[in-house]
C-alpha positions as CSV (number, residue, x, y, z in Angstrom):
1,X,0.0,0.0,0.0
2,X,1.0,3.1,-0.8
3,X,2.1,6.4,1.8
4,X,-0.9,8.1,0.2
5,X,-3.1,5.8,0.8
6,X,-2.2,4.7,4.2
7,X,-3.0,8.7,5.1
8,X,-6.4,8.3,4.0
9,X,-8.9,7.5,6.2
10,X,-13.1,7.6,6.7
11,X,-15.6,6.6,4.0
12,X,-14.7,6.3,0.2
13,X,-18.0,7.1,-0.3
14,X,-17.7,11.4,1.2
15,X,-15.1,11.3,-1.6
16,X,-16.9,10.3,-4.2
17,X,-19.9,12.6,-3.1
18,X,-17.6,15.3,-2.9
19,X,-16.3,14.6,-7.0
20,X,-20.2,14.2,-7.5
21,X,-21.4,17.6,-6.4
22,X,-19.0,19.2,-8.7
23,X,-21.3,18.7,-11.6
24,X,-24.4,20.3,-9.9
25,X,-22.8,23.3,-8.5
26,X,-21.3,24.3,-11.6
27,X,-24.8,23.8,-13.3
28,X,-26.1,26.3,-10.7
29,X,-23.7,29.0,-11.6
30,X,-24.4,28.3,-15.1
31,X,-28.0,28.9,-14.1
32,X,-28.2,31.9,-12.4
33,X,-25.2,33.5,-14.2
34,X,-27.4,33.0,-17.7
35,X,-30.3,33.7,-16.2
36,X,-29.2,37.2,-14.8
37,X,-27.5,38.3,-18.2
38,X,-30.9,37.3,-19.6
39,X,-32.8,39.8,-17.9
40,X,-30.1,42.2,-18.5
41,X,-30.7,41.6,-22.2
42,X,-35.0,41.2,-21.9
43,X,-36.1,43.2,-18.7
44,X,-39.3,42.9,-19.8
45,X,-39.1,38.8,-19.4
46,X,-37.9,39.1,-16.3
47,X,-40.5,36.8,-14.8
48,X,-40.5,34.0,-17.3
49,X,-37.0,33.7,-17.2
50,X,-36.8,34.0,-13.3
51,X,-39.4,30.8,-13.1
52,X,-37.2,28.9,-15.6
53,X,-34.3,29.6,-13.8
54,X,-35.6,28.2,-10.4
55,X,-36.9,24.9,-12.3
56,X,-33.5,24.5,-13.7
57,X,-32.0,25.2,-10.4
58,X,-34.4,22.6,-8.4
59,X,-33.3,20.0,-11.3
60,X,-29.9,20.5,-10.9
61,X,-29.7,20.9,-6.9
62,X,-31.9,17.5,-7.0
63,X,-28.6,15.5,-8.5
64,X,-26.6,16.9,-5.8
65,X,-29.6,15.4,-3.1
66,X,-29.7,12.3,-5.3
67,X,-25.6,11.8,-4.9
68,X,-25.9,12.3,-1.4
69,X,-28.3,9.3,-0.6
70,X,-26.6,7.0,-2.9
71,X,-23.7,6.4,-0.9
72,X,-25.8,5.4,1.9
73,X,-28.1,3.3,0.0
74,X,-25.3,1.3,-1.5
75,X,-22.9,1.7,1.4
76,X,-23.8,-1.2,3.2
C-alpha cells in the first residue's frame, strides 16, 4: 500500500460525493449567471425567465440530493 493511501482514512463514499457535487454546483452558476445576463438583455421577461431559472435550479440541486443518498443506499 502506498504512503498516500495509508494517510487516508473515513468513507470512500464522502469522496466520491464530494467529486459528484461538482457537476451540480457548476450547473447552478451556469444557471443563475445565464439567467441574470438574460434579464439584462429582456427586462421585460424578467419573470419568465426567473421561473425557468428556479426549475432548472431545483433540477440540478436534485442530482446533488440524489448523490448524497446514494452512498448510503449502496454503502452497506
Amino acid at each position: 500500500m502506498s504512503a498516500l493511501a495509508e494517510g487516508v482514512s473515513g468513507s470512500v463514499a464522502s469522496i466520491g460525493y464530494g467529486l459528484a457535487a461538482i457537476g451540480p454546483g457548476i450547473g447552478v452558476g451556469l444557471i443563475f449567471g445565464n439567467g441574470v445576463q438574460a434579464m439584462a438583455r429582456q427586462p421585460e421577461a424578467a419573470g419568465l425567465i426567473r421561473s425557468n431559472m428556479f426549475i432548472g435550479f431545483a433540477l440540478t440541486e436534485a442530482l446533488a440530493l440524489i448523490g448524497i443518498v446514494m452512498p448510503f443506499v449502496y454503502g452497506q
